[in-house]
NULONU-929497 format. One record per residue (C-alpha): residue number from 1; x, y, z. Coordinates in steps of 0.25 Angstrom, whole numbers, m for minus. Layout:
<atoms>
k NUM	x X	y Y	z Z .
...
</atoms>
This chain:
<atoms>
k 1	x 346	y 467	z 613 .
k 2	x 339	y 453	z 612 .
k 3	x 342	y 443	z 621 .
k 4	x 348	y 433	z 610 .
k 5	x 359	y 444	z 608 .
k 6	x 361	y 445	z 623 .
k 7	x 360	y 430	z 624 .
k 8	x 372	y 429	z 613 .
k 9	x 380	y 439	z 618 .
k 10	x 380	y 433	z 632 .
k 11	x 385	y 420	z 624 .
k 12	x 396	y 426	z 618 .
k 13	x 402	y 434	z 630 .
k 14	x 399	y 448	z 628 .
k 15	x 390	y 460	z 629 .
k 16	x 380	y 462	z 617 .
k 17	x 380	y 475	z 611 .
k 18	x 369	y 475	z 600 .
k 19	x 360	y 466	z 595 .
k 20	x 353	y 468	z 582 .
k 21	x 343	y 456	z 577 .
k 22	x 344	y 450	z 562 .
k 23	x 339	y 443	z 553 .
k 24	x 336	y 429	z 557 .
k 25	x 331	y 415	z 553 .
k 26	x 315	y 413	z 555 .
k 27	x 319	y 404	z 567 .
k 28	x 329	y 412	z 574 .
k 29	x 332	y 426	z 580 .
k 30	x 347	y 432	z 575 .
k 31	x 353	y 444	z 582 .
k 32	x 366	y 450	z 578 .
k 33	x 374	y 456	z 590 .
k 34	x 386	y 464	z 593 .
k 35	x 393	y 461	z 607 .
k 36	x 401	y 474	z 614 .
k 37	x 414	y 468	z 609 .
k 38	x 410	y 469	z 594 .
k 39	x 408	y 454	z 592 .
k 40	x 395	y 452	z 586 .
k 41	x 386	y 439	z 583 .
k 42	x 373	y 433	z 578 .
k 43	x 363	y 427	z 589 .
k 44	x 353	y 419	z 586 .
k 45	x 344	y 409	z 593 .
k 46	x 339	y 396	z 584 .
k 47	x 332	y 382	z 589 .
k 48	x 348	y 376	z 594 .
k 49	x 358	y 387	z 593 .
k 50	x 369	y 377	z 598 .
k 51	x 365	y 367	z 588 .
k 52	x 366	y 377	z 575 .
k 53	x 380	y 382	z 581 .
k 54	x 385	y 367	z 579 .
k 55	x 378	y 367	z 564 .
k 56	x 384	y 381	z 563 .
k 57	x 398	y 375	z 566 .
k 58	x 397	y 362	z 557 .
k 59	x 394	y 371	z 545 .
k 60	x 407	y 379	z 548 .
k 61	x 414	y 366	z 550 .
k 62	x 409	y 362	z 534 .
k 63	x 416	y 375	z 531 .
k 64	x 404	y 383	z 530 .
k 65	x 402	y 396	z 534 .
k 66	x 393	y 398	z 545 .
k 67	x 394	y 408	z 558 .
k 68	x 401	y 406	z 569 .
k 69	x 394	y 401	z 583 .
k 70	x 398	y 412	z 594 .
k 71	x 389	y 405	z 603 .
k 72	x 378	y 395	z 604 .
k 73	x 369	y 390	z 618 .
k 74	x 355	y 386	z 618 .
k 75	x 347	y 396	z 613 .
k 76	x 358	y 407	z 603 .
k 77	x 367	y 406	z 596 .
k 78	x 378	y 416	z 591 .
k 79	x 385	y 417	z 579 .
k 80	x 396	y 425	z 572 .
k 81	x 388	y 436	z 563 .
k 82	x 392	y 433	z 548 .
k 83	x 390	y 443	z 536 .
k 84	x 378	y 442	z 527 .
k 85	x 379	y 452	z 517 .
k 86	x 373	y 446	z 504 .
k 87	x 378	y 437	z 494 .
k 88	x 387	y 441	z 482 .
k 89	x 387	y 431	z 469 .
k 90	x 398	y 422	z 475 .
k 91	x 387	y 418	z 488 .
k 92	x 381	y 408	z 480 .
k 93	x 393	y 401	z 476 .
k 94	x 398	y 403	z 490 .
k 95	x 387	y 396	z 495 .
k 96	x 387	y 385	z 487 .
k 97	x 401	y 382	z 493 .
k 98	x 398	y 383	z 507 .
k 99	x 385	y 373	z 506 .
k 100	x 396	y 364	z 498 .
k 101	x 406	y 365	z 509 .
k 102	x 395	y 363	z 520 .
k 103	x 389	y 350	z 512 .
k 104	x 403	y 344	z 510 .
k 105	x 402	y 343	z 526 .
k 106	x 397	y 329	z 530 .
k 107	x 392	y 321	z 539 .
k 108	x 389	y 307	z 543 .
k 109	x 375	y 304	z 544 .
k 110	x 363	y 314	z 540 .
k 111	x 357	y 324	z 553 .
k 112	x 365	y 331	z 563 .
k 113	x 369	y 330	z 577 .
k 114	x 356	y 338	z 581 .
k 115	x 342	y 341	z 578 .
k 116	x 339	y 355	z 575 .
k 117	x 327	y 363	z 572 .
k 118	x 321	y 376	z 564 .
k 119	x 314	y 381	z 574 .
k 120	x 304	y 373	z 577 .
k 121	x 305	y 364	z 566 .
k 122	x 314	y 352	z 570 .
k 123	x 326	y 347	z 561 .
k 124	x 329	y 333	z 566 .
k 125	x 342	y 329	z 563 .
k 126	x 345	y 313	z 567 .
k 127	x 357	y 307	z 559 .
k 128	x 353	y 298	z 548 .
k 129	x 360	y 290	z 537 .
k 130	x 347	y 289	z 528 .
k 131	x 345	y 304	z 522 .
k 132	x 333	y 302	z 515 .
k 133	x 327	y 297	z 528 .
k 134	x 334	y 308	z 536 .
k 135	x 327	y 319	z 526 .
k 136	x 313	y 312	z 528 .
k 137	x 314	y 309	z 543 .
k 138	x 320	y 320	z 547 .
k 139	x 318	y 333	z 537 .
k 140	x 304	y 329	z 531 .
k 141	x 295	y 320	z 541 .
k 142	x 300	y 326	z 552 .
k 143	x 289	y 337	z 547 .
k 144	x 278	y 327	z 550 .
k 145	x 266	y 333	z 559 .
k 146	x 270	y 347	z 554 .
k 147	x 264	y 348	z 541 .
k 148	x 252	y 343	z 534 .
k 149	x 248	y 331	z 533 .
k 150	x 248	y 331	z 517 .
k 151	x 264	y 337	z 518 .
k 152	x 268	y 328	z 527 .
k 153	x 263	y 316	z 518 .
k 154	x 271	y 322	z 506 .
k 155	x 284	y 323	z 514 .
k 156	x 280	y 308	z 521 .
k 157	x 280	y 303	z 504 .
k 158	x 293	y 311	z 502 .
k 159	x 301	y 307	z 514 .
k 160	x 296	y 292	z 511 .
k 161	x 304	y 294	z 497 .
k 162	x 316	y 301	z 501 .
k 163	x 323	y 288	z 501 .
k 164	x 322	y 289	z 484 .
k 165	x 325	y 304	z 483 .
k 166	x 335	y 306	z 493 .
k 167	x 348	y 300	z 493 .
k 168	x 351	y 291	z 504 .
k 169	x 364	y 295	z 509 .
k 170	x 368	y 310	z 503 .
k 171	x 382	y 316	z 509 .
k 172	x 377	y 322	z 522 .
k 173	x 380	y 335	z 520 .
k 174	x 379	y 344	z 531 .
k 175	x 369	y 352	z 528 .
k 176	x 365	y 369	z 534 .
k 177	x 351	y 364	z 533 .
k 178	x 346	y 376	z 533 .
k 179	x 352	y 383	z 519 .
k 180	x 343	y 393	z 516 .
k 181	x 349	y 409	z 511 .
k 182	x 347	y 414	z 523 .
k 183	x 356	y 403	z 531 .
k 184	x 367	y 410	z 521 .
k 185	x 374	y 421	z 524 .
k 186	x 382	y 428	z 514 .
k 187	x 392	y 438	z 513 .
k 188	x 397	y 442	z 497 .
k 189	x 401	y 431	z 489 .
k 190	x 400	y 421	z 502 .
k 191	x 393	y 414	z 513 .
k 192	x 395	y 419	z 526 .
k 193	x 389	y 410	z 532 .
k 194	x 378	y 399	z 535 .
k 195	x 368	y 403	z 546 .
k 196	x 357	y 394	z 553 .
k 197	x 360	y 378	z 548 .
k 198	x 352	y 367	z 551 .
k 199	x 364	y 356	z 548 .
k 200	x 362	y 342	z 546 .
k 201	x 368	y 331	z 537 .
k 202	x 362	y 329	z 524 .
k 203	x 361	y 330	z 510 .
k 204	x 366	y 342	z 505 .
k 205	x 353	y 345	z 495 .
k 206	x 347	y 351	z 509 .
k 207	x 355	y 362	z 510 .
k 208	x 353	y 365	z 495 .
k 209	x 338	y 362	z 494 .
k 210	x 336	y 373	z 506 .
k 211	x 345	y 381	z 500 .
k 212	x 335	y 381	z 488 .
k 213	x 323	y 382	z 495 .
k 214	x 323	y 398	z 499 .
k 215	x 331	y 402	z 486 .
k 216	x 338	y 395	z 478 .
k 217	x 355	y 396	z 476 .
k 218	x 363	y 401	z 464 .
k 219	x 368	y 392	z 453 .
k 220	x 382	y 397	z 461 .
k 221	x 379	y 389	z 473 .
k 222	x 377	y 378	z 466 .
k 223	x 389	y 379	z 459 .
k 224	x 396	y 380	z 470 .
k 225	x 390	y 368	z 477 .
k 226	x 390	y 359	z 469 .
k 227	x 381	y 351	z 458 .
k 228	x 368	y 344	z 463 .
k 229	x 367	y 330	z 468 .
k 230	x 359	y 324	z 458 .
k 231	x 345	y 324	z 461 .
k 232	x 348	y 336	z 470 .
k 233	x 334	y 344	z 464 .
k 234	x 325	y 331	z 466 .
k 235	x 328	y 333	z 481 .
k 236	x 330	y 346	z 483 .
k 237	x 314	y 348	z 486 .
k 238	x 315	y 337	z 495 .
k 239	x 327	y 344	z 505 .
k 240	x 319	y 357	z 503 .
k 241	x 306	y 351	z 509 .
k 242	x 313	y 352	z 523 .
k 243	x 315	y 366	z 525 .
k 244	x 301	y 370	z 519 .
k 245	x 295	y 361	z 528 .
k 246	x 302	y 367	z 539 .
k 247	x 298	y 382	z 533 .
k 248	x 283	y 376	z 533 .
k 249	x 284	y 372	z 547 .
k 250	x 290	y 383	z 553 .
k 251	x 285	y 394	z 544 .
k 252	x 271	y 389	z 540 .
k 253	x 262	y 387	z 527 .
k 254	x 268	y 397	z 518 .
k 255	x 280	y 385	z 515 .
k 256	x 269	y 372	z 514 .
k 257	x 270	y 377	z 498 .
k 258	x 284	y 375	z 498 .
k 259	x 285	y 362	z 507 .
k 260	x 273	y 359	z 496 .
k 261	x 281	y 362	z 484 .
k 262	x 293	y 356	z 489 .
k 263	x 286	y 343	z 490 .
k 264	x 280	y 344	z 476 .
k 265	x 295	y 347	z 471 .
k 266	x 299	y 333	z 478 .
k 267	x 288	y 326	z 472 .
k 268	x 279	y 323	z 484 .
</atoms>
């Protein structure tokens, strides 16, 4: 039995009587385990346990569904195990409403209360009241002297134009910042839960444009959302160039073609 599940038993109070490992994100390790009393849990260890158990608690405050936090120190943190069985044909719609629900939550300025990180891969998160200077400071310069010298000049022409794409003071939305499929878990006809955020303010398109970028949601989620913005497709390759710049930092050359396309998609 590992020492993470030992570690998260001790944390809840009681004796651990099985740990079995699961499948987990690329910067993570899961475990699922059963405690003596029956009670049983997910245990996983991530770059600030505490500070996802607070972004984990403000999606359930927006009436999202998320797990509940057992426990949280330093270095795990433990959560209520939620079903993930597959999606029926309602998931879609379902999730179309819980992304609605959680962008109609609101805040003041555009960040959070705390930097964050994927893995190695700093998210710096300063309030701001200027979003377009927020998404250049602090989503795509930030990148600076981890990439190329030919992609960083595209993203340095980009970011100087954001002021002209972007609009300047969008709802600030708070946002999972990290909605991909496999941050969704799905049980029938409904979201169970969402799983691993990233949470900031911002403009909602963020959400949506990761949500495209790996697969691409049904015409029922959008349904269920809502209508575009418009000009929503002119900026979504410019909200999806974050998360492939953090795949290509993290992961390496095999994304530079879609940090590549995505810049072509924008125009730079």
């Amino acid at each position: 039995m590992s020492d993470l599940a030992r570690h998260a038993a001790a944390l809840l109070g009681g004796a651990l009587a099985e740990a079995r490992p699961m499948a987990g994100g690329d910067l993570s390790h899961c475990v699922g385990l059963r405690l003596q009393d029956g009670r049983e849990a997910v245990a996983k260890t991530g770059p600030a346990p505490e500070a996802e158990a607070r972004m984990l608690a403000a999606l359930v405050a927006a009436g999202a569904p998320a797990p509940a936090v057992l426990a949280a120190d330093g270095t795990v943190l433990v959560l209520e195990r939620l079903p993930d069985a597959g999606g029926g044909s309602g998931a879609q719609a379902d999730l179309g409403r819980v992304v609605a629900r959680l962008h109609a939550a609101t805040g003041e300025r555009y960040g959070w209360q705390e930097d964050y990180a994927f893995g190695p891969v700093a998210i710096e998160n300063a309030w701001s009241d200027d979003w377009p200077a927020f998404w250049a400071e602090r989503r795509l310069l930030c990148h600076a002297g981890h990439l190329s010298t030919a992609l960083i000049r595209r993203i340095e022409r980009l970011a100087a134009d954001l002021p002209n794409r972007l609009p300047r003071r969008p709802r600030p939305s708070l946002l999972h910042g990290d909605l991909w499929g496999g941050n969704v878990l799905v049980a029938g006809d409904r979201v169970a839960g969402l799983i691993d955020p990233a949470c900031s303010h911002g403009h909602a398109e963020v959400d949506l444009a990761m949500l495209g970028l790996f697969g691409r949601p049904g015409p029922a989620f959008r349904e269920a959302y809502g209508p575009p913005e418009p000009g929503e497709a002119e900026r979504r390759p410019i909200y999806a160039l974050w998360p492939a710049l953090v795949h290509l930092r993290l992961f390496g050359a095999g994304y530079r073609g879609m940090v590549e396309g995505i810049l072509e998609a924008a125009g730079v």
